[in-house]
N, C-alpha and C positions, 0 to 999 in steps of 0.2 A: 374803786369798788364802793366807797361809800357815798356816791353823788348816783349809780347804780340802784343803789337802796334805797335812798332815801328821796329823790327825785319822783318815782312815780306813786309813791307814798303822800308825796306831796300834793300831786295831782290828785289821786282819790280823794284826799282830802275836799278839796277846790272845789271837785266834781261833786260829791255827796254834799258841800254843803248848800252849792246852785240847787241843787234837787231839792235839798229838803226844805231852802225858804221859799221854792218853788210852789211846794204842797201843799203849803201854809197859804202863800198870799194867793196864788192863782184857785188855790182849792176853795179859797171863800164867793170869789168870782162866779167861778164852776159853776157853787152851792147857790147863789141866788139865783143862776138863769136856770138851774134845775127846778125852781122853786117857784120860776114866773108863771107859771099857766096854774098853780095851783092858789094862786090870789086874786083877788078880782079885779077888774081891767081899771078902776079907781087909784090903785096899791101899785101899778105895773111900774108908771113911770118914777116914784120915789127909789123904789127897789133898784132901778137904772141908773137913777142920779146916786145913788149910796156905790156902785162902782166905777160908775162914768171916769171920773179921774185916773182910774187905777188900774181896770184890769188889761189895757192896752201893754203900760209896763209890765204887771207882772209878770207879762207873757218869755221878756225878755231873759228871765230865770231861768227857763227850758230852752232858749236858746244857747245861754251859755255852758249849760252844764252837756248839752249836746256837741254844741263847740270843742269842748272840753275831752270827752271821750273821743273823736273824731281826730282832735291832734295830737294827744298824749297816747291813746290806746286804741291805734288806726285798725289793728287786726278784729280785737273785741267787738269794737262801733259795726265793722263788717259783720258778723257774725250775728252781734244783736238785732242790729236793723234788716238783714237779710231772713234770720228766721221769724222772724215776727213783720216780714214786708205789711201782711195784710191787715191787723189792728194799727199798726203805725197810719199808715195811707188814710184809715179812719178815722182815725186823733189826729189828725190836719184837716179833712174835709170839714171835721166837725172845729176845727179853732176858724177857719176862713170863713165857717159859715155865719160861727158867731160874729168874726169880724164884720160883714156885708151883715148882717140882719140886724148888729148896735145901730152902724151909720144908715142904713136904708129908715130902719121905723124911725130915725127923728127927724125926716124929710118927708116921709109919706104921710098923704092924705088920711086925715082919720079913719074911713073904710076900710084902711088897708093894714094899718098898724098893728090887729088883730095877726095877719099873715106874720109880721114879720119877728111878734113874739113868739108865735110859733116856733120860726124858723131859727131863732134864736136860742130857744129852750134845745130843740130838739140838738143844734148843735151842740150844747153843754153837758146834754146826757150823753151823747156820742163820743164827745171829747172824754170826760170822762172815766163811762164803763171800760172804753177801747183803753187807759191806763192802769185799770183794775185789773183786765185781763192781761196785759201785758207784764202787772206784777204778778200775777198770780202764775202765769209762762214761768219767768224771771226765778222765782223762789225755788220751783220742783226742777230750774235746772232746763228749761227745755224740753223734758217729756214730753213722747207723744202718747203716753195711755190713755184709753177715754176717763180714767179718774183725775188726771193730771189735766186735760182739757175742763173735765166737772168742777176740777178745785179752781183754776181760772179763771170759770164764770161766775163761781162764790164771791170772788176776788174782785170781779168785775162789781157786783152785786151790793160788796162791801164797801170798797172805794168808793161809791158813790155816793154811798150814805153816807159816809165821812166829808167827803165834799158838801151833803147837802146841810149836814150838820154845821160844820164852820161857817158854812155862807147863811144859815137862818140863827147861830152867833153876830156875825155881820151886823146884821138886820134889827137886833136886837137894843146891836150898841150902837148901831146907827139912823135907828127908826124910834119912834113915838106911839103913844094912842092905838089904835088897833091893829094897825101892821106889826107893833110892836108885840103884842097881845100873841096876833095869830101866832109869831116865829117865836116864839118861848112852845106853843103847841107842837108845831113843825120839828123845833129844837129836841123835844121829848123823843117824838117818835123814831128820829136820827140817831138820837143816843144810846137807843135800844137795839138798834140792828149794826149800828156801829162795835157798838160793847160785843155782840157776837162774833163779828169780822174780824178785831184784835184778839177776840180767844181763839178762833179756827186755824188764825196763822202762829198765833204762840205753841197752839197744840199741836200742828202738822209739822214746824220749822224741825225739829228735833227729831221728829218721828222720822224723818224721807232721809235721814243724814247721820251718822252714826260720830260724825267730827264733831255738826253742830250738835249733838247730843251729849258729847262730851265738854266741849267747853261753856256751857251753861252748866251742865249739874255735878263737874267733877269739883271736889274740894282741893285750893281754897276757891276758885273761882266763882264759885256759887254764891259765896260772901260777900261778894264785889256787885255781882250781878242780877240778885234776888232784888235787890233793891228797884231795878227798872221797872219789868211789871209790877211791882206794888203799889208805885210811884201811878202809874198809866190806870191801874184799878180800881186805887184810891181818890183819884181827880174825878175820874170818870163819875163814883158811886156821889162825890160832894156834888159833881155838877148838877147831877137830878136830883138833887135837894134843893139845890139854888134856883134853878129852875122852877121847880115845883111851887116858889115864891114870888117869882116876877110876875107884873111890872113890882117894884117899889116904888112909896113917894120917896121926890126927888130924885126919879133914874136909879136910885142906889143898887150896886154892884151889877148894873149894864154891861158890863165890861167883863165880869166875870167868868161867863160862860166862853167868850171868844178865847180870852188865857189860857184857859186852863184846855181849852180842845186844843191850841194851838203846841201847849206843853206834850197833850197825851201826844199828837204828831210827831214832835221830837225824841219824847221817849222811844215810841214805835221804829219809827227812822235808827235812833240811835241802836237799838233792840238788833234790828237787821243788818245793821252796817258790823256790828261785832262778831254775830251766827256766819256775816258771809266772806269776811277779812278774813288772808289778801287776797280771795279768790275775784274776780271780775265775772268771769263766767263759773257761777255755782258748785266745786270741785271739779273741777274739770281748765279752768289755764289761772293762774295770777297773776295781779299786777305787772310781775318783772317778767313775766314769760310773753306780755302781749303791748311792755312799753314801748316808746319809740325812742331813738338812741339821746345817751345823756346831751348829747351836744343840740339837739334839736330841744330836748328839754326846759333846756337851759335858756335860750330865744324866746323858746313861747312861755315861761315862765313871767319873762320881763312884762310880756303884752298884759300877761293873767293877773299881774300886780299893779299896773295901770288901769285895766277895765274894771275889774272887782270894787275898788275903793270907790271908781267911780257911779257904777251902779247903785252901790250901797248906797251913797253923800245922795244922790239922785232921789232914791225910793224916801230916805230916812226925810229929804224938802217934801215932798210932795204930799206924804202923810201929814204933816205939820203942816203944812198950806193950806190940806180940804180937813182940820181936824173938825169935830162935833158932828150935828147931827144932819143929817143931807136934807137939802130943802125941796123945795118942785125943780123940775126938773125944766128949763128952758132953753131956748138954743136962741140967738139975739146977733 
């Protein structure tokens, strides 16, 4: 009974936390190919070279936690991926496209390179919104109302600016001189549509659901948990003061901005992951009604303790290899 219990508890765990360094590192990535057409074609290739190293891996993140739901929670993975076939299919044309449009513009002819930032951007927005919508699905449970479809596209609308937001963070702490300049502007306007997106889902989460309404405002629990958005509101309101003061000389607190977004993430994440525990599918199946049996568990547990460490040792060299500020970008 209690390898039962705690087994697929385990896995959620695993799963939520691929997703949520997911958010973070591949969200910054996102955030600068959202952000390339709207700098000038001077600015493009630093902006490439600031994720060139990284965001091939980070991609590996959504792979696992994909993985992950697929062997631990084979019923839910169906269910998830089958109602939402058609923003999924979108959030891959748009990851492949990006893929082909990194490698193609740093072979193509200067003429052409113009095309293939395009294609590049456009993939990032794609990839993207199609996971904004897919949260926004995800949260109300599945609904088909068309307010439940409208809250969605908010979702969609939101997510993105969260994305653009961390990745003109990025940019920030990983550029200089007037790219630097611009994405403290860029960074503003992020933070301001961002800051609405985390109030719309704070304020709906509770409203659509009378459990999660309860376990955020009933006493004591409310004691415990008051603290998360405060925490996400509080960051939030310092960063657009921080902001409001870059550059500094000497770079001083460059880094700043990328933290503390990187925190409000976790907050948010962590926010959701509590409102929707043990549920997998939104009130409606748990953890233990949709695991796979402890004996399988237990196998792919072994693999999940081998690959994780190793990702992690992977990501944690590669940051420390390209640390500082990204130079031109050349291919040799």
């Amino acid at each position: 009974m209690q390898e039962e219990y705690w087994l697929p508890i385990i896995f959620m765990g695993l799963m939520a936390l691929s997703m949520m360094i997911y958010a973070i590192l591949d969200g910054y990535d996102l955030g600068v190919g959202i952000l390339l057409q709207s700098a000038p074609s001077a600015d493009r290739d630093r902006m490439i070279a600031s994720i060139g190293p990284f965001w091939d891996a980070n991609e590996t993140w959504l792979v696992l936690a994909v993985g992950l739901l697929l062997v631990a929670f084979p019923k839910a993975h169906g269910i998830i991926l089958s109602t939402m076939y058609l923003p999924v299919a979108l959030m891959l044309a748009g990851l492949i496209l990006r893929g082909v449009s990194f490698d193609f513009r740093a072979k193509a002819r200067t003429r052409h390179k113009s095309l293939w930032d395009l294609l590049f951007w456009f993939g990032s927005l794609l990839a993207s919104s199609s996971q904004g919508y897919m949260l926004g699905r995800y949260i109300l449970g599945f609904d088909t109302s068309p307010s439940a479809y409208l809250f969605a596209l908010l979702s969609a609308v939101c997510v993105t600016a969260g994305y653009t937001l961390i990745g003109a963070c990025w940019l920030i702490m990983k550029t200089d001189s007037k790219l630097q300049t611009q994405a403290v502007k860029w960074a503003i306007k992020a933070l301001i549509v961002t800051a609405i997106g985390v109030a719309c889902v704070s304020i709906v989460n509770p409203l659509v659901s009378d459990r999660i309404f309860d376990r955020w405002f009933s006493y004591p629990e409310i004691i415990f948990i008051a603290p998360i958005p405060a925490l996400a509101i509080g960051l939030m309101a310092w960063n657009f003061v921080i902001l409001k003061s870059l550059p500094r000389p000497n770079d001083a607190l460059c880094w700043f901005p990328f933290v503390t977004v990187a925190i409000v993430f976790l907050t948010s994440f962590i926010g959701l992951a509590y409102s929707f525990y043990p549920y997998v599918i939104p009130d409606q199946l748990t953890i233990w009604e949709v695991a796979s049996s402890p004996a399988s568990l237990k196998v792919i547990l072994i693999g999940a303790l081998v690959v994780l460490p190793a990702i992690l040792l992977y990501t944690a060299y590669s940051y420390r290899v390209f640390w500082g500020k990204a130079t031109s970008l050349r291919y040799e």
